[in-house]
Every structure is written in C-alpha cells, then in structure tokens.
VMD Tcl script that draws the C-alpha trace (Angstrom):
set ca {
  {-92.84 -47.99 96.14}
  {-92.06 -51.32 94.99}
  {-94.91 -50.94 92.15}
  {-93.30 -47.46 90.97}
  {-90.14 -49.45 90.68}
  {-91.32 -52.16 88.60}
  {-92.90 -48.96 86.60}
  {-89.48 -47.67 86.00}
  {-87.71 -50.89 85.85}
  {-89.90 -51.66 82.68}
  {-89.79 -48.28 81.76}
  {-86.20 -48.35 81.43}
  {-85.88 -51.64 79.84}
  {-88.65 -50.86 77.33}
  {-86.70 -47.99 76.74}
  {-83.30 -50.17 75.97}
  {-84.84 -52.55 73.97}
  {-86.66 -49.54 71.84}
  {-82.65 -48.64 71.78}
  {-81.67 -51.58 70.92}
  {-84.45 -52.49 67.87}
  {-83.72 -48.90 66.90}
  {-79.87 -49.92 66.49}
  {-80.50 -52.85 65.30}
  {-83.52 -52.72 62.83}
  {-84.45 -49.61 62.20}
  {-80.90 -47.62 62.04}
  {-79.63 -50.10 59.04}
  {-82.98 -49.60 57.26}
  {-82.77 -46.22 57.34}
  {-78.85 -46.35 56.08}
  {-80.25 -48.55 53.48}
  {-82.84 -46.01 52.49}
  {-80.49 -43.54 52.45}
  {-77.62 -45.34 50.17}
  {-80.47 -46.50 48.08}
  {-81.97 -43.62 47.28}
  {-78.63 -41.97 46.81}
  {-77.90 -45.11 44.19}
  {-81.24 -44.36 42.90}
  {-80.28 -40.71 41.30}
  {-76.86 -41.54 40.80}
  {-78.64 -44.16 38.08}
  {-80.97 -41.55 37.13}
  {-78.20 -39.12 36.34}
  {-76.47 -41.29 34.38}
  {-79.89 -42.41 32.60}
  {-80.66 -38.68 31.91}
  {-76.95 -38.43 31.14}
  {-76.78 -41.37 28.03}
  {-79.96 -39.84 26.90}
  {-78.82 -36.63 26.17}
  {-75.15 -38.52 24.71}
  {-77.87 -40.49 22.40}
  {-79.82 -37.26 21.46}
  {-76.20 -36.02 20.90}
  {-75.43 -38.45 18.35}
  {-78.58 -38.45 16.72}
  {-77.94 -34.51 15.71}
  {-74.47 -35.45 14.84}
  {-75.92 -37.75 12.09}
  {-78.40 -35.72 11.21}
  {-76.08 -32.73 10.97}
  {-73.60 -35.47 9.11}
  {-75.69 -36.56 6.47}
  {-76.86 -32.82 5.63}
  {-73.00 -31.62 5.28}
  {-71.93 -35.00 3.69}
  {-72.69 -33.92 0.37}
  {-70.16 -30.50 0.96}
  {-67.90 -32.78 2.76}
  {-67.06 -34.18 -0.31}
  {-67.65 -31.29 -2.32}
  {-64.74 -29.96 -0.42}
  {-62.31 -32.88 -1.17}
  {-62.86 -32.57 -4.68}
  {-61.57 -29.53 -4.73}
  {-58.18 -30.58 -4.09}
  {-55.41 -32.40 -6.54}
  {-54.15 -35.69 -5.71}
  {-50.88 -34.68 -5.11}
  {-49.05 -38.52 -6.30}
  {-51.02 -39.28 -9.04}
  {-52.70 -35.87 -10.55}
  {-54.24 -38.11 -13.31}
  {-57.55 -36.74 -12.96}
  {-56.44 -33.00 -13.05}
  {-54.42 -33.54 -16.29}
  {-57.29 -34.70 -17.85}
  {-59.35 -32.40 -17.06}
  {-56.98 -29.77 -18.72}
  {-56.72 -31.61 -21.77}
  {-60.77 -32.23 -22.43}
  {-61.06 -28.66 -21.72}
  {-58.46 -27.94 -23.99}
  {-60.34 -30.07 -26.97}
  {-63.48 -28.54 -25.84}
  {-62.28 -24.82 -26.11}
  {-59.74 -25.89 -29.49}
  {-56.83 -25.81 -28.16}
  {-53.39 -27.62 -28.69}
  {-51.84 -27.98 -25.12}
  {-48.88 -29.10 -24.01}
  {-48.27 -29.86 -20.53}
  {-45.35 -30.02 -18.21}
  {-43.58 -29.71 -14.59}
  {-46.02 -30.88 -12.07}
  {-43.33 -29.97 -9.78}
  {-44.93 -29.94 -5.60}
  {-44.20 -27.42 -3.14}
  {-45.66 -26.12 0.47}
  {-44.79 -22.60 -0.19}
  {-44.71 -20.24 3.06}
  {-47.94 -19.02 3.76}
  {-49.66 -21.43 2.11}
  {-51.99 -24.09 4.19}
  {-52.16 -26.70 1.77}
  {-49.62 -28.50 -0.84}
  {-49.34 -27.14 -4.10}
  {-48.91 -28.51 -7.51}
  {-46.79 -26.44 -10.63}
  {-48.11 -27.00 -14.17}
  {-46.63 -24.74 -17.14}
  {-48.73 -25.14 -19.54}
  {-48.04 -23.93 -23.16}
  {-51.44 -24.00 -25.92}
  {-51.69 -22.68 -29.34}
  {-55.03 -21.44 -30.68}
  {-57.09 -18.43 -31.19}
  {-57.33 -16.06 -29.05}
  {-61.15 -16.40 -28.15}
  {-60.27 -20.14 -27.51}
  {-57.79 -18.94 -25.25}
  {-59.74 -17.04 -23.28}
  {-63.03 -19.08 -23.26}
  {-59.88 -21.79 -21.73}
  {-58.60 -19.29 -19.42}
  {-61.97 -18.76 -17.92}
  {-62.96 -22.27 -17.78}
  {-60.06 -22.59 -15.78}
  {-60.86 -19.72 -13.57}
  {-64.47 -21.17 -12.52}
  {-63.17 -24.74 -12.54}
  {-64.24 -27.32 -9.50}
  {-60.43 -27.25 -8.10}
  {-58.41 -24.46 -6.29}
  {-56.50 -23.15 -9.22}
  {-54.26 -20.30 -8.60}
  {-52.68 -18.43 -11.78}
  {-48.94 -17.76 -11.07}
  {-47.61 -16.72 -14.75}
  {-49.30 -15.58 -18.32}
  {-47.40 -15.22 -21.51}
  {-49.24 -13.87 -24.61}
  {-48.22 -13.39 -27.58}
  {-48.96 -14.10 -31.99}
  {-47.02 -16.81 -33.65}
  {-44.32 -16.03 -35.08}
  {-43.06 -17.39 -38.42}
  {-40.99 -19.83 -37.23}
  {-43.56 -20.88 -34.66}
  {-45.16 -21.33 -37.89}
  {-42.55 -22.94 -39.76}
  {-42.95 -25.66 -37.19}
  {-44.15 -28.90 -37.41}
  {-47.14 -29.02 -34.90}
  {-48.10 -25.86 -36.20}
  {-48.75 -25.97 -39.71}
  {-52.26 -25.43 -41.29}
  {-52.89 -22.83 -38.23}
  {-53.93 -19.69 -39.33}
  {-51.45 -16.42 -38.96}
  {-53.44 -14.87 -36.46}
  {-53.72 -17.43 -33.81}
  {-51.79 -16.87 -30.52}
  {-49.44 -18.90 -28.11}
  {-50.10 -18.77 -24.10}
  {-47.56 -20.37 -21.38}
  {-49.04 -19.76 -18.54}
  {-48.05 -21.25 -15.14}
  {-50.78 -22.61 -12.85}
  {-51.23 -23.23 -9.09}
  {-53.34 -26.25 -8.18}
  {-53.76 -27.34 -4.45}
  {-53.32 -30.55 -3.28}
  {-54.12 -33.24 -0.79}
}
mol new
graphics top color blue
foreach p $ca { graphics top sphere $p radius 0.5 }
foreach p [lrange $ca 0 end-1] q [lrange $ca 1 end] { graphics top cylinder $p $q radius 0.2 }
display resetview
C-alpha cells in the first residue's frame, strides 16, 4: 500500500503543480493571446476604416475638380451686391454693342419675400431703334447673370424728347424703353 500511496501522492502533486504552471504560465498566455488578438482587429478595423476615409477623399477630389469648373460657373451668376461694378458694365458694352444710349439708375437692394437670394433694382432708361432695343432686350434675357425683368415701358419719341439735348440727330422713328430689372446677388 505504501507504493500506491507514493502513486497518488505524486499523482496529486503532479496534478497541483500542472495547476499551478497552468495558473501561472499558461492562463496569462492565453489572456495575452486573447487581448492581443482582440488588439489585433481592433487595428485592423481601424486600418480598413482610414482606408476607406482615404478612398473617400480621393472621390471627393475627384468629384471636386470635375464640378469646380460649375462651381464657379454658378458664382458668376450672381451680382456683387456692394460694388455691382462689373454688372454695370456689362449693361453699358452691351448697350454700345446693340446702339443704344442708356442711362442707368437706382441699384436699390432688397430680399423680397419669397425670394432665396438678395436682389439688386436697376431702372434703366435707353433710346434707340427699336431692333436695337430688342436685339438689347434679348441679350439681356440670355445673359450669364440671373436677371429677372420687373417693368417695360415702350414707347416713340416724342417731339420734345426730341427737342432735347441728348437726343438730337436721332431719327423720328426711334423709340425710348425704361424698363426695370431684377439682378440677384451675393
């Protein structure tokens, strides 16, 4: 009996000590394994998760550069509401170009109800033929801003719009148009 003892007796403390390197050694390694790998798709997540942000971004450029052009397209529609310099010009060179004599006034700004943008007045009174006029009316019309016509006012020159000085040397058959003009604004 005394050898089946020593049997269990080393039995049992090769048990323990299996216990005990199993708590000891293994136990943490496998914690470690665990937290690692754990650690290891957490980093892949956010590795999978940047790429896609990059790819993101790069179509975002891409997507940037091909609406850049209308971008600005877009902006150019609109009046610069504080200094509508570039506007006024334009009227006038159309104005030559169609042989007109213009005169313009009240660039008065308003956000009318309704309306989504700023809006600039101009009455604008012109003396000329009548083609002129409406070769100028429909430059206006197709014009690279928002123009919105508010107001037209035909009608033949009179005698004393004759008599006066501005008008002299025009023949009798030309017409005067005062026409008031909606221009949107930024």
């Amino acid at each position: 009996m005394i050898f089946g003892n020593k049997i269990n007796i080393s039995l049992l403390l090769f048990a323990i000590l299996s216990l005990i390197l199993i708590a000891v050694l293994i136990f943490p390694l496998y914690r470690k394994i665990i937290n690692d790998s754990h650690d290891f798709l957490s980093t892949k997540e956010k590795i999978v998760f940047q790429k896609n942000k990059i790819a993101n971004i790069e179509d975002f450029k891409q997507t940037y550069l091909q609406t850049k052009e209308n971008l600005e397209k877009i902006d150019s529609i609109f009046v610069d509401a504080k200094i509508p310099i570039k506007f006024i010009g334009f009227l006038e060179d159309t104005a030559k170009s169609c042989n007109l004599a213009i005169k313009i006034s009240s660039a008065s700004q308003q956000k009318p109800k309704g309306d989504l943008w700023t809006s600039l007045f101009f009455q604008i009174n012109s003396v000329g033929s009548f083609p002129d006029t409406y070769r100028f009316l429909e430059k206006l019309d197709n014009a690279p801003y928002m123009i919105d016509f508010q107001n037209l006012n035909i009608s033949r020159l009179s005698e004393t719009d004759l008599a006066l000085q501005e008008n002299q040397g025009r023949p009798a058959n030309d017409i005067k148009a005062n026409f008031l003009i909606k221009v949107f604004a930024k």
